[in-house]
N, C-alpha and C positions, 0 to 999 in steps of 0.2 A: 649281504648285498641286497638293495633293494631292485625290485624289476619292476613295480608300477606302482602307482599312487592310486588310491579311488576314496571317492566321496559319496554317500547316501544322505538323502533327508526324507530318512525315516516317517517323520511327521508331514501330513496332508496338510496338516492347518497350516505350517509355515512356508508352505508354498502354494497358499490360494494367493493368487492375485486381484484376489475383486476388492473391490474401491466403494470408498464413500459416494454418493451423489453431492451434490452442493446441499440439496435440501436436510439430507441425512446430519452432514457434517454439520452444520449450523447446528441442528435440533441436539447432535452429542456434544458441542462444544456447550451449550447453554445448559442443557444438564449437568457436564460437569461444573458448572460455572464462570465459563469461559467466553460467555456472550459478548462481549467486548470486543472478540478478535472478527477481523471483517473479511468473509469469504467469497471469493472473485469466483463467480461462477460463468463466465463470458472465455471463448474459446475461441481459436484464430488470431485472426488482427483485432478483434476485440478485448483480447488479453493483450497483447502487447500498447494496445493504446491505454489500458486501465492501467497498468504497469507503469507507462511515462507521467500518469496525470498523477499516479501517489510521488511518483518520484518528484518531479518537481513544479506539483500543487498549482494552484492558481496566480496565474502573474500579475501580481498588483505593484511592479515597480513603478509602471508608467504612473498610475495614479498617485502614489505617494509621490513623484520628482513634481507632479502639474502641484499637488497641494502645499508641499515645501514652497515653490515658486509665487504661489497666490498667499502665503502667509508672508512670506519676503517680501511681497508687493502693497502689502497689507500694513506692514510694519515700517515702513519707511514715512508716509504721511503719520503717522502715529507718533513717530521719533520725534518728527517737525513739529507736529502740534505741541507735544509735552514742553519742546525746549521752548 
């Protein structure tokens, strides 16, 4: 019969919890050669706004529908001419 469970973590390393800095993390990612990856070093509502802005990027719908529209408006005196 068992009467209790227990757990040790013997090792001190695997339960340090100290953490990269932003500055840290960049300098080890580019050593290992990971410079590529882009680290958000902004906390609070600063992070959750960096987070919407990769999510979904710069809105350039409205620009492309006005330039569809001015090509369409472009191309109709064009049509006239040609025929």
């Amino acid at each position: 019969d068992t009467l209790a469970v227990i757990a040790l973590d013997l090792s001190r390393k695997e339960g340090d919890l100290a953490a990269y800095t932003a500055d840290e993390l960049k300098e080890e990612l580019t050593r290992r050669g990971l410079g590529t990856i882009a680290v958000m070093d902004k906390g609070g509502n600063g992070l959750s706004a960096g987070l919407k802005a990769m999510d979904q990027g710069v809105k350039l719908w409205k620009w492309f529908i006005l330039a569809a529209l001015f090509f369409l408006l472009l191309e109709i005196p064009l049509i006239r001419i040609i025929r």
